[in-house]
PyMOL Python script that loads the backbone (N, CA, C, O; Angstrom):
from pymol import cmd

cmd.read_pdbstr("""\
ATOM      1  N   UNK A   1     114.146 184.857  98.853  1.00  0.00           N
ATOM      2  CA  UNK A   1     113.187 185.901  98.574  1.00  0.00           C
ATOM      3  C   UNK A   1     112.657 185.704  97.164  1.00  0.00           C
ATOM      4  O   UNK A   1     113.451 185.484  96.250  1.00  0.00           O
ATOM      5  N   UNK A   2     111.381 185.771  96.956  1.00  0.00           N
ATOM      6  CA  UNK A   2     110.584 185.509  96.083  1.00  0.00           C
ATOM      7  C   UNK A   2     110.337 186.692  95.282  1.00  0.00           C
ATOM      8  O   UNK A   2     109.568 187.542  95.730  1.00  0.00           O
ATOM      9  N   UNK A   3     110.921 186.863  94.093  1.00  0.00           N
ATOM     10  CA  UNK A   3     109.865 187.827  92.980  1.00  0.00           C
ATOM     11  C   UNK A   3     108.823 187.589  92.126  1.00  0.00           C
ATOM     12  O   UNK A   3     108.993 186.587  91.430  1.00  0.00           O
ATOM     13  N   UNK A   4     108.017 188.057  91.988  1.00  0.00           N
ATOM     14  CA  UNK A   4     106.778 187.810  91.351  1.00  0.00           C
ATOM     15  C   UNK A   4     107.172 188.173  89.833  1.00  0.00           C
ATOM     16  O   UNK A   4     108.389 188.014  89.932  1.00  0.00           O
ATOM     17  N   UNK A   5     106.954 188.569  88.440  1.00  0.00           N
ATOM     18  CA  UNK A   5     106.738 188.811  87.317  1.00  0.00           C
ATOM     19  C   UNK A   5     106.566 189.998  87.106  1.00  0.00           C
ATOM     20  O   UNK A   5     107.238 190.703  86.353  1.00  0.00           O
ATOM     21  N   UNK A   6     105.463 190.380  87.890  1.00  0.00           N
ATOM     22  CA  UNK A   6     105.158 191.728  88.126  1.00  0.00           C
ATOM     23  C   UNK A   6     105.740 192.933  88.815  1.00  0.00           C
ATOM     24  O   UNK A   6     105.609 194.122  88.522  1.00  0.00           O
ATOM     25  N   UNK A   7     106.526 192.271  89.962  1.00  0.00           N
ATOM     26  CA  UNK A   7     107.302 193.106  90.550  1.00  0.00           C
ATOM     27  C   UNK A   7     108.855 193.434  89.720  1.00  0.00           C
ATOM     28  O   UNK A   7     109.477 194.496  89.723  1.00  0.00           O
ATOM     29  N   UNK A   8     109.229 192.086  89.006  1.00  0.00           N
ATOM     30  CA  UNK A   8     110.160 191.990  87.875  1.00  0.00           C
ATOM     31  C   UNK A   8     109.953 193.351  86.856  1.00  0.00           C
ATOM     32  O   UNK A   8     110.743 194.281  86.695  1.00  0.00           O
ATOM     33  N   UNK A   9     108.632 193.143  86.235  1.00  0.00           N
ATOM     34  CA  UNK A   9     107.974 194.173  84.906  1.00  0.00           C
ATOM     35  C   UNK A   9     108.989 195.286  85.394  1.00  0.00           C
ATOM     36  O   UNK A   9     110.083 195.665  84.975  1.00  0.00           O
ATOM     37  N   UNK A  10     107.786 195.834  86.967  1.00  0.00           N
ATOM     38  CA  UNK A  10     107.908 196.962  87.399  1.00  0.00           C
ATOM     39  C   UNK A  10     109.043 197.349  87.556  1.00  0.00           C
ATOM     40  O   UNK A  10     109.217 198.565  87.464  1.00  0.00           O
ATOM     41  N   UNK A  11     110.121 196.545  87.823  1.00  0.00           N
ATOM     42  CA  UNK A  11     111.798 197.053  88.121  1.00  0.00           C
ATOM     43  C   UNK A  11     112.192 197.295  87.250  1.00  0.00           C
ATOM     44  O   UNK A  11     112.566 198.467  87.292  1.00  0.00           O
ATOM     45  N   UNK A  12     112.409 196.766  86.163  1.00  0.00           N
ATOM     46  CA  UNK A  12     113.239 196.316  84.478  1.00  0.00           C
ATOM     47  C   UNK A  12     112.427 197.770  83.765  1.00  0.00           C
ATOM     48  O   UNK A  12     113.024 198.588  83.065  1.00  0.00           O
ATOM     49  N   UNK A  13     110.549 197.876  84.230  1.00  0.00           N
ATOM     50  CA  UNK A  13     110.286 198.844  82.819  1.00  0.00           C
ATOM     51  C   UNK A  13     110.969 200.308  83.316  1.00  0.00           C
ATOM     52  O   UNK A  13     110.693 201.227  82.545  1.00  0.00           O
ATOM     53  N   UNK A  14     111.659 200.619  84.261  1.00  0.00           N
ATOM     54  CA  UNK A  14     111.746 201.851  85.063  1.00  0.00           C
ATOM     55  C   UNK A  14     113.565 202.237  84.067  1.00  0.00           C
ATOM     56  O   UNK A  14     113.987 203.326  83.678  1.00  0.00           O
ATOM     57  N   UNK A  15     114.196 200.886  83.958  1.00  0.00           N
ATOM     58  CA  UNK A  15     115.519 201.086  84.028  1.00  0.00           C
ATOM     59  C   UNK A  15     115.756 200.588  82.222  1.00  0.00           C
ATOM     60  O   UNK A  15     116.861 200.771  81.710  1.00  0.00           O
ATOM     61  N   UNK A  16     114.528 199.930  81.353  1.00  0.00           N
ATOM     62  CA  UNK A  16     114.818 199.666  80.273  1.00  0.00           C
ATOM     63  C   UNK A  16     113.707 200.007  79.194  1.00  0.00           C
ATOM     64  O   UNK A  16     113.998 200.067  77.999  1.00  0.00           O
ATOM     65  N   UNK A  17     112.501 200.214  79.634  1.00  0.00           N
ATOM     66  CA  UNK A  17     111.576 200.648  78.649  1.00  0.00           C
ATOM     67  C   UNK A  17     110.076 199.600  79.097  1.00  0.00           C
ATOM     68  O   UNK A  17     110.077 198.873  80.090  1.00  0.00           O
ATOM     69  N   UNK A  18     108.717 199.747  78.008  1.00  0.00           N
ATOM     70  CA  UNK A  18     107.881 199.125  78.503  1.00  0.00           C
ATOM     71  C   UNK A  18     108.113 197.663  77.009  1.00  0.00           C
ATOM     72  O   UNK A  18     107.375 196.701  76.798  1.00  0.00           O
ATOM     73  N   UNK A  19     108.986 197.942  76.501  1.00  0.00           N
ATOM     74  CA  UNK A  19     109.038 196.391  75.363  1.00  0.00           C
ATOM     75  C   UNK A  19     109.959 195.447  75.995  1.00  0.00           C
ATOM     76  O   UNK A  19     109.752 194.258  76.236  1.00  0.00           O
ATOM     77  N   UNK A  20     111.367 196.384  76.311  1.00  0.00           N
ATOM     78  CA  UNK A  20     112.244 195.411  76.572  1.00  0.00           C
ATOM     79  C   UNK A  20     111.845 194.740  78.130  1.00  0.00           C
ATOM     80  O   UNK A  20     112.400 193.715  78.527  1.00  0.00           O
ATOM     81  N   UNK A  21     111.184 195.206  78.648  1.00  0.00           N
ATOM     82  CA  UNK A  21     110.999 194.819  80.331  1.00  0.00           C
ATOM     83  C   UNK A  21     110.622 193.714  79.761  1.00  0.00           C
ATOM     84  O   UNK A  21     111.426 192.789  79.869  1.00  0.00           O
ATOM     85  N   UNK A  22     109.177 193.400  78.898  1.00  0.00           N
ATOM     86  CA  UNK A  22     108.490 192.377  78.341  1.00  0.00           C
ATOM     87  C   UNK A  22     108.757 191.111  78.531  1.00  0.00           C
ATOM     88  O   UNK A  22     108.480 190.132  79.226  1.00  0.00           O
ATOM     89  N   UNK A  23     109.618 191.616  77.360  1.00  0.00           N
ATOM     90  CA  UNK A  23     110.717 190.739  76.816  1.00  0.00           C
ATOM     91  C   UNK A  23     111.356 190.226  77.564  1.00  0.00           C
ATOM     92  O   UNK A  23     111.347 189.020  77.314  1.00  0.00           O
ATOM     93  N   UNK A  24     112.075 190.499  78.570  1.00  0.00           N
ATOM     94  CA  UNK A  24     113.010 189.939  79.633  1.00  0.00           C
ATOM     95  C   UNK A  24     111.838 189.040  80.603  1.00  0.00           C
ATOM     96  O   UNK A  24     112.137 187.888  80.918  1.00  0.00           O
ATOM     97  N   UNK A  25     111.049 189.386  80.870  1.00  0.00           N
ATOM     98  CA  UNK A  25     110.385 188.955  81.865  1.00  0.00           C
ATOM     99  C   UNK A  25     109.775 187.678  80.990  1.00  0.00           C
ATOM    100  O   UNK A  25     109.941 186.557  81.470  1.00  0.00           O
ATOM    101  N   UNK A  26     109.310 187.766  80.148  1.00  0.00           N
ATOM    102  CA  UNK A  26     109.398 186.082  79.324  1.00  0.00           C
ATOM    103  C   UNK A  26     110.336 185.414  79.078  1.00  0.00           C
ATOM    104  O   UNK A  26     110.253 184.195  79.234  1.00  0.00           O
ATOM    105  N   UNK A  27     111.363 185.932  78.676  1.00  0.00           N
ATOM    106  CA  UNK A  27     112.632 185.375  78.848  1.00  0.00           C
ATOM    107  C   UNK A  27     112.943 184.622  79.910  1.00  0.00           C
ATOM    108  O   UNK A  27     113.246 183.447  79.705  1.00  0.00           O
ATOM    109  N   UNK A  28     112.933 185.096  81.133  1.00  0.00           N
ATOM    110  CA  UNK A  28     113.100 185.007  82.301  1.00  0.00           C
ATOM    111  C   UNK A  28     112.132 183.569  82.766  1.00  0.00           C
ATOM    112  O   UNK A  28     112.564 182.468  83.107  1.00  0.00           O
ATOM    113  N   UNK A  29     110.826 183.980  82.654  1.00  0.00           N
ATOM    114  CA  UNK A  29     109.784 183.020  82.155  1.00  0.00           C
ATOM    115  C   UNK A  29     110.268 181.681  81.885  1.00  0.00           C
ATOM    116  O   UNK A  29     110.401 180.716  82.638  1.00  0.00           O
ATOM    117  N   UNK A  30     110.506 181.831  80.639  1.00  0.00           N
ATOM    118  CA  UNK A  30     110.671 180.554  79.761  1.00  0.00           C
ATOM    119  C   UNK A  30     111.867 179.672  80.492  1.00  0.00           C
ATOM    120  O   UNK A  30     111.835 178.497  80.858  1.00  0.00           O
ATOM    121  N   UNK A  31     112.697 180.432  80.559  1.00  0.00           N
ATOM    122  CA  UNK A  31     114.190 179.641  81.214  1.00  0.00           C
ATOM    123  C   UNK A  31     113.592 178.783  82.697  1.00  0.00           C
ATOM    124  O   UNK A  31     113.615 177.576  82.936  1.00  0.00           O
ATOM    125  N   UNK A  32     113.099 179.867  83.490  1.00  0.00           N
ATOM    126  CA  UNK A  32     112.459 179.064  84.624  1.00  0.00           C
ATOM    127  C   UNK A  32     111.817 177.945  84.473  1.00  0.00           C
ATOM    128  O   UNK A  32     112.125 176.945  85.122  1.00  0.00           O
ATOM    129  N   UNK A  33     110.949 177.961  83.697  1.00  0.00           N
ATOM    130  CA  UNK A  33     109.925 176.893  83.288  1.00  0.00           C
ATOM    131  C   UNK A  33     110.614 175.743  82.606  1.00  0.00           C
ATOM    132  O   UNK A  33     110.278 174.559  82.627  1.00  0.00           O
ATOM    133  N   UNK A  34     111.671 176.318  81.977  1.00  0.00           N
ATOM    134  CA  UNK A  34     112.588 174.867  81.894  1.00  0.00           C
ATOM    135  C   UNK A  34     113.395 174.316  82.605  1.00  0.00           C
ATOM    136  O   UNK A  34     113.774 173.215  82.204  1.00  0.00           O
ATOM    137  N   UNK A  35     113.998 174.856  83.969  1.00  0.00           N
ATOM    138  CA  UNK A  35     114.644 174.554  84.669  1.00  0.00           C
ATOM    139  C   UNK A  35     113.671 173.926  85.296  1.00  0.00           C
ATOM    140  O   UNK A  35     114.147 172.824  85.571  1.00  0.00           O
ATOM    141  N   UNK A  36     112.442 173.983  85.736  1.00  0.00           N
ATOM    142  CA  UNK A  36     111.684 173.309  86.651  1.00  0.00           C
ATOM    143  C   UNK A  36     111.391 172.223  86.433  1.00  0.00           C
ATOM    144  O   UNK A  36     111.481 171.338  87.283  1.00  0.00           O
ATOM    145  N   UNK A  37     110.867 171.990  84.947  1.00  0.00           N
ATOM    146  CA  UNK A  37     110.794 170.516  83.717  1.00  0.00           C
ATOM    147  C   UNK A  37     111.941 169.967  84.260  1.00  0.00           C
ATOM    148  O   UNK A  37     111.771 169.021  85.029  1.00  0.00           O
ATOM    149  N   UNK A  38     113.305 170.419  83.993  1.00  0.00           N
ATOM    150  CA  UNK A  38     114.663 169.533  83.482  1.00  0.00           C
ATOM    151  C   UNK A  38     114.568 168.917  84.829  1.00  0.00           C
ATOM    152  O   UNK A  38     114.692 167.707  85.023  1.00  0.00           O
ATOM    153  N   UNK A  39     114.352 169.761  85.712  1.00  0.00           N
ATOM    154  CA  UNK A  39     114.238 168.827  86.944  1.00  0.00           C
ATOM    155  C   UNK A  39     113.442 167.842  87.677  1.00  0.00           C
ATOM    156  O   UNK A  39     113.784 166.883  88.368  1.00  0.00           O
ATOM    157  N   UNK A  40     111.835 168.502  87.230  1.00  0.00           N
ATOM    158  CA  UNK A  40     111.457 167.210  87.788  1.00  0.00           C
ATOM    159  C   UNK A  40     111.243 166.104  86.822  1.00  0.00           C
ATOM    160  O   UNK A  40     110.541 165.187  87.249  1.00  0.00           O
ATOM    161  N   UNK A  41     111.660 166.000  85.708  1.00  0.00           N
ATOM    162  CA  UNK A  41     111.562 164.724  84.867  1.00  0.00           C
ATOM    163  C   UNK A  41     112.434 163.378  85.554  1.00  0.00           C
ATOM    164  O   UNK A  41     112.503 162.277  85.009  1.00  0.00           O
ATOM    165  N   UNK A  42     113.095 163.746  86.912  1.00  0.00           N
ATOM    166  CA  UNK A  42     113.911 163.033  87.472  1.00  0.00           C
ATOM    167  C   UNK A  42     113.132 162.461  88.292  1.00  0.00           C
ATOM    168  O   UNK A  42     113.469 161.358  88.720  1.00  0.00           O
ATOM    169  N   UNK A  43     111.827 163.089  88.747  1.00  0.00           N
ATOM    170  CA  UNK A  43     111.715 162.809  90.382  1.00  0.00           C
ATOM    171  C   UNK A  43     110.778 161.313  90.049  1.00  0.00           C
ATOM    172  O   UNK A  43     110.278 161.019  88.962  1.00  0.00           O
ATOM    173  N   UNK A  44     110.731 160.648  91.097  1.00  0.00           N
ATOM    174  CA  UNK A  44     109.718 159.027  90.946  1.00  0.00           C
ATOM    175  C   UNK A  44     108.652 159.576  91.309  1.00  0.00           C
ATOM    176  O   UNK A  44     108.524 160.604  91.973  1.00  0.00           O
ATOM    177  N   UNK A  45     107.473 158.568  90.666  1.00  0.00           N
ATOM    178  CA  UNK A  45     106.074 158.693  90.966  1.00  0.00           C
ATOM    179  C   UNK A  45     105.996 158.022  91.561  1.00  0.00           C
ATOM    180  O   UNK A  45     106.965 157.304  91.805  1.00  0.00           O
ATOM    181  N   UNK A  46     104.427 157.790  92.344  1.00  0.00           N
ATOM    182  CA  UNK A  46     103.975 156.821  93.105  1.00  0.00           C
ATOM    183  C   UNK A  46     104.280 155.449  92.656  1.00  0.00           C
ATOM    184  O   UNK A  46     104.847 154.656  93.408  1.00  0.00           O
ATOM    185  N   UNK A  47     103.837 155.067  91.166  1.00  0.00           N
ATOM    186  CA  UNK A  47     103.973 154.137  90.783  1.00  0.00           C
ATOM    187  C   UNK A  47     105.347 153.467  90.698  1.00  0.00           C
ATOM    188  O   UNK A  47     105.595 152.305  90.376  1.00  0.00           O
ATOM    189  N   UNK A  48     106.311 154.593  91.110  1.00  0.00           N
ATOM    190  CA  UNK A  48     108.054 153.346  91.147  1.00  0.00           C
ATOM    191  C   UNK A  48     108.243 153.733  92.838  1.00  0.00           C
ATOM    192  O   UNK A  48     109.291 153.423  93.403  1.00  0.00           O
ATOM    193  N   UNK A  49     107.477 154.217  93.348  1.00  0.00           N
ATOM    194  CA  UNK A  49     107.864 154.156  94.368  1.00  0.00           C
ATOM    195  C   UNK A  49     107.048 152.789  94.842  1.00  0.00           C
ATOM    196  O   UNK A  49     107.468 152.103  95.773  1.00  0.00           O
ATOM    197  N   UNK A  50     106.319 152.594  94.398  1.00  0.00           N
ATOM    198  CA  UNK A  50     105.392 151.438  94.672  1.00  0.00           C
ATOM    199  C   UNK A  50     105.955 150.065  94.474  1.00  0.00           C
ATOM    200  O   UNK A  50     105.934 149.072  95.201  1.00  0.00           O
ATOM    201  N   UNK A  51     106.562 150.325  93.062  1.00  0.00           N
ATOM    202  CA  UNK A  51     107.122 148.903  92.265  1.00  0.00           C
ATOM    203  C   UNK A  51     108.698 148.771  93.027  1.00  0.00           C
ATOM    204  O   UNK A  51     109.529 147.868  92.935  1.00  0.00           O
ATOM    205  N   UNK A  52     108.720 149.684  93.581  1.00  0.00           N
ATOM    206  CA  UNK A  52     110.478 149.679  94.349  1.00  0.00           C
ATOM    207  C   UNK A  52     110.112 148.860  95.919  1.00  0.00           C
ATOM    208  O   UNK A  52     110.635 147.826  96.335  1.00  0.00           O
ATOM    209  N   UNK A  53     108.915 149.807  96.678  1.00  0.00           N
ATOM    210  CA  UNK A  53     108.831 148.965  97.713  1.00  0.00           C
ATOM    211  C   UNK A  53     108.778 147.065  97.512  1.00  0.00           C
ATOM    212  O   UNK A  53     109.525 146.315  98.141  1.00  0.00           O
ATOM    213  N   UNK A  54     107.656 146.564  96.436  1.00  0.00           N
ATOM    214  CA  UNK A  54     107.826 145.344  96.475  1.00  0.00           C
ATOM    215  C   UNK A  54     109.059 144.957  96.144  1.00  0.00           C
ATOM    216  O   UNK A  54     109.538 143.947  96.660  1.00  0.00           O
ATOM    217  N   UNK A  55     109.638 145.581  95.386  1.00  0.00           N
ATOM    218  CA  UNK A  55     111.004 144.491  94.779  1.00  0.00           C
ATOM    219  C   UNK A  55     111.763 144.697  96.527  1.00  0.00           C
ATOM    220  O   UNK A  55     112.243 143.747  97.145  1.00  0.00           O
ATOM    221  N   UNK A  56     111.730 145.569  96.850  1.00  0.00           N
ATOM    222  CA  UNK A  56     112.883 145.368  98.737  1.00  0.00           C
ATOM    223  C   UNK A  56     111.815 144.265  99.260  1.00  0.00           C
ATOM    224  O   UNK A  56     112.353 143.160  99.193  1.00  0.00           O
ATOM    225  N   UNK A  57     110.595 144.183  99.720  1.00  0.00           N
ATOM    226  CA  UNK A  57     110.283 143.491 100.403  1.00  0.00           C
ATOM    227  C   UNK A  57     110.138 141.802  99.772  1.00  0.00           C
ATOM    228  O   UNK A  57     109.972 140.801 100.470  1.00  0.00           O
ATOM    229  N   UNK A  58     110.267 141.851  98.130  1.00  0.00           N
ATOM    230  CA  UNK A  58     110.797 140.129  98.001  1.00  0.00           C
ATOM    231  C   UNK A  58     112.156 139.722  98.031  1.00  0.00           C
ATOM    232  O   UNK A  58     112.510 138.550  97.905  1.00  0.00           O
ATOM    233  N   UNK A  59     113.010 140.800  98.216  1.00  0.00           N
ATOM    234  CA  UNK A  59     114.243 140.721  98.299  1.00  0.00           C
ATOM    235  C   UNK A  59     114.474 140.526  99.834  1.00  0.00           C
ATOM    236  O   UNK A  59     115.242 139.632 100.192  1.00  0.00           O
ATOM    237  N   UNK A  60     113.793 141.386 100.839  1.00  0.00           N
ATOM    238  CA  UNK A  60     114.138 141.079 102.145  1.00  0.00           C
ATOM    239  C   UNK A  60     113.498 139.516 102.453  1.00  0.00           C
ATOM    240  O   UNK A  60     113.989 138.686 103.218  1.00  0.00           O
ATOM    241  N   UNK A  61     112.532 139.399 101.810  1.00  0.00           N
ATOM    242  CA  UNK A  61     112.159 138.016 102.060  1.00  0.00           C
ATOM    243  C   UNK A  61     112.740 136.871 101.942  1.00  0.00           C
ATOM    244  O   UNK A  61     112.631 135.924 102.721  1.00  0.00           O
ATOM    245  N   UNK A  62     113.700 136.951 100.466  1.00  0.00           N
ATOM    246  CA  UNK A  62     114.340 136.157  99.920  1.00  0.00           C
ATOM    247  C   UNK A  62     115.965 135.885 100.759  1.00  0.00           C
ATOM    248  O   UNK A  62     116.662 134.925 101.087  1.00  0.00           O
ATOM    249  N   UNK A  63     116.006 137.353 100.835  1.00  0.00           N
ATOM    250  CA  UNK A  63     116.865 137.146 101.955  1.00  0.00           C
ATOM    251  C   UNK A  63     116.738 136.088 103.331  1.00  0.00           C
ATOM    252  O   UNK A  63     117.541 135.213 103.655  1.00  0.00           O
ATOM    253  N   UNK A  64     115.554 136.448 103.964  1.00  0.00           N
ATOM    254  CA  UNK A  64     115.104 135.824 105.248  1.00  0.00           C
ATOM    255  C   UNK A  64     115.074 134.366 105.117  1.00  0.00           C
ATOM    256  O   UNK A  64     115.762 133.881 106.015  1.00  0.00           O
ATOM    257  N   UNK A  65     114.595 133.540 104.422  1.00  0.00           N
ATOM    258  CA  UNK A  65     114.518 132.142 103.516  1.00  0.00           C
ATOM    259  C   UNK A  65     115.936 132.289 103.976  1.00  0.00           C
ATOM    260  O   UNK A  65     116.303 132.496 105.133  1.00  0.00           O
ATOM    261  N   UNK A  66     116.792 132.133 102.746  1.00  0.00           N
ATOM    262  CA  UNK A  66     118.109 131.955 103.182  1.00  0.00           C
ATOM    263  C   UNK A  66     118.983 131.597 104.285  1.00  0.00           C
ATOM    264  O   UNK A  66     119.541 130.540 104.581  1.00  0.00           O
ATOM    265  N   UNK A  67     118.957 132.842 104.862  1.00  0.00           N
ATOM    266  CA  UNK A  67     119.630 132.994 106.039  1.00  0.00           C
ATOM    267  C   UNK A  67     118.619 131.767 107.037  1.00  0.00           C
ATOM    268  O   UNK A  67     119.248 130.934 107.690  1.00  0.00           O
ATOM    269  N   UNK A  68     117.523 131.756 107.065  1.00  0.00           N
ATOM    270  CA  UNK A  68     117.121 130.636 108.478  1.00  0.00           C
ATOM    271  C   UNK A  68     117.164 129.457 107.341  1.00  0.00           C
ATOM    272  O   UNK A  68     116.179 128.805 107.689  1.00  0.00           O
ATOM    273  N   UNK A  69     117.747 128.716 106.086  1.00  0.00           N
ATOM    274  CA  UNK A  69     117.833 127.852 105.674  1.00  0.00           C
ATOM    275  C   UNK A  69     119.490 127.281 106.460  1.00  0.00           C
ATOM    276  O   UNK A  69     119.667 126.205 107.031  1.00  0.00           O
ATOM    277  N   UNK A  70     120.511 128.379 106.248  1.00  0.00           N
ATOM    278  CA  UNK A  70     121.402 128.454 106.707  1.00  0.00           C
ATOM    279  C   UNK A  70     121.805 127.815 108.336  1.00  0.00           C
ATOM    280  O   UNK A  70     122.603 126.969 108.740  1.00  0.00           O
ATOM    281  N   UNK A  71     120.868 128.648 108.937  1.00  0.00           N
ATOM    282  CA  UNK A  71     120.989 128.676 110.158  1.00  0.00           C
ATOM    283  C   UNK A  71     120.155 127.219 110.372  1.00  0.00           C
ATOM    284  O   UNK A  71     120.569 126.491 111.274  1.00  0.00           O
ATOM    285  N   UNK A  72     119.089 126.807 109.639  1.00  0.00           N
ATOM    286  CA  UNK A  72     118.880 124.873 110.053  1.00  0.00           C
ATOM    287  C   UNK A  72     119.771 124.220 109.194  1.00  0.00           C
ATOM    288  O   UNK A  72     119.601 123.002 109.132  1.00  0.00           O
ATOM    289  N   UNK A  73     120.732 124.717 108.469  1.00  0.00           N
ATOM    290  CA  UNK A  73     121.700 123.485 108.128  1.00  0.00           C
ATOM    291  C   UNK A  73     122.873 123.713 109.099  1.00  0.00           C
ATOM    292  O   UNK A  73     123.642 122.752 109.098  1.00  0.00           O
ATOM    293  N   UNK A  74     123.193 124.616 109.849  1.00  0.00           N
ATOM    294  CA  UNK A  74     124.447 124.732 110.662  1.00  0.00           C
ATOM    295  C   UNK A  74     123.871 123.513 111.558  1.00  0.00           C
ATOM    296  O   UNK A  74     124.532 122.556 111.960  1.00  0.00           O
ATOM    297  N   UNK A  75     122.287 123.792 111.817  1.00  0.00           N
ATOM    298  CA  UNK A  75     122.089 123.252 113.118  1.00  0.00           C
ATOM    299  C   UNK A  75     122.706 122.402 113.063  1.00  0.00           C
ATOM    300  O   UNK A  75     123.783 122.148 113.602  1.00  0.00           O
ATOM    301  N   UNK A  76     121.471 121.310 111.736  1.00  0.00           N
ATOM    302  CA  UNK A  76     121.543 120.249 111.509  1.00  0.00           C
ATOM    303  C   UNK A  76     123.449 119.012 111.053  1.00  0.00           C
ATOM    304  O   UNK A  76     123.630 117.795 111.046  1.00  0.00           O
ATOM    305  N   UNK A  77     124.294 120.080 110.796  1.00  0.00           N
ATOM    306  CA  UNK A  77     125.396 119.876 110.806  1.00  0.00           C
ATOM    307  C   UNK A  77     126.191 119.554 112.148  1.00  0.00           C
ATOM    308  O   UNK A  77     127.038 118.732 111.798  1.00  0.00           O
ATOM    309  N   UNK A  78     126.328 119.780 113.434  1.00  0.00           N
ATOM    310  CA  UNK A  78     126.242 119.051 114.468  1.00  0.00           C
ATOM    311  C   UNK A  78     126.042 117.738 114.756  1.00  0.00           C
ATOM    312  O   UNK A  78     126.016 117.360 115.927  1.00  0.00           O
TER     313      UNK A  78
END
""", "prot")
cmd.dss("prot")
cmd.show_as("cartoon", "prot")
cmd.util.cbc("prot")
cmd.orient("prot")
C-alpha cells in the first residue's frame, strides 16, 4: 500500500502540528530518495548489458572452436 506525501502531511499534521508534520515528511523524503539512489547505482545499463552479451558470445564461440578442434583430433587419432 502506497502513501502519497500528502496523505502523510495530513496524518502527522492532525497528531503533531503544521511544522513538525513538515518536517517529517521531508525527512521521510530525503531518506527515500536515498534509498532509491543507494540502490539503483547497482543496476546495469544497456551499455554492460550489451558489452556482457558479446564477451558470452566470443566466449561461447571460443568455446565451440575448441571443442570441434578436439573432436577432429580424437577423430584423427584412430
Amino acid at each position: 500500500m502506497a502513501i502519497t506525501e500528502i496523505q502523510l502531511y495530513t496524518a502527522l499534521k492532525l497528531k503533531l502540528g503544521d511544522v513538525e508534520a513538515q518536517q517529517l515528511v521531508e525527512f521521510v523524503r530525503s531518506e527515500v530518495n536515498n534509498e532509491v539512489e543507494a540502490k539503483t547505482t547497482h543496476l546495469a545499463s544497456r551499455e554492460d548489458l550489451a558489452n556482457a552479451k558479446v564477451d558470452i558470445i566470443r566466449w561461447v564461440f571460443g568455446f565451440f572452436v575448441v571443442i570441434i578442434l578436439a573432436i577432429i583430433g580424437l577423430y584423427f587419432k584412430h
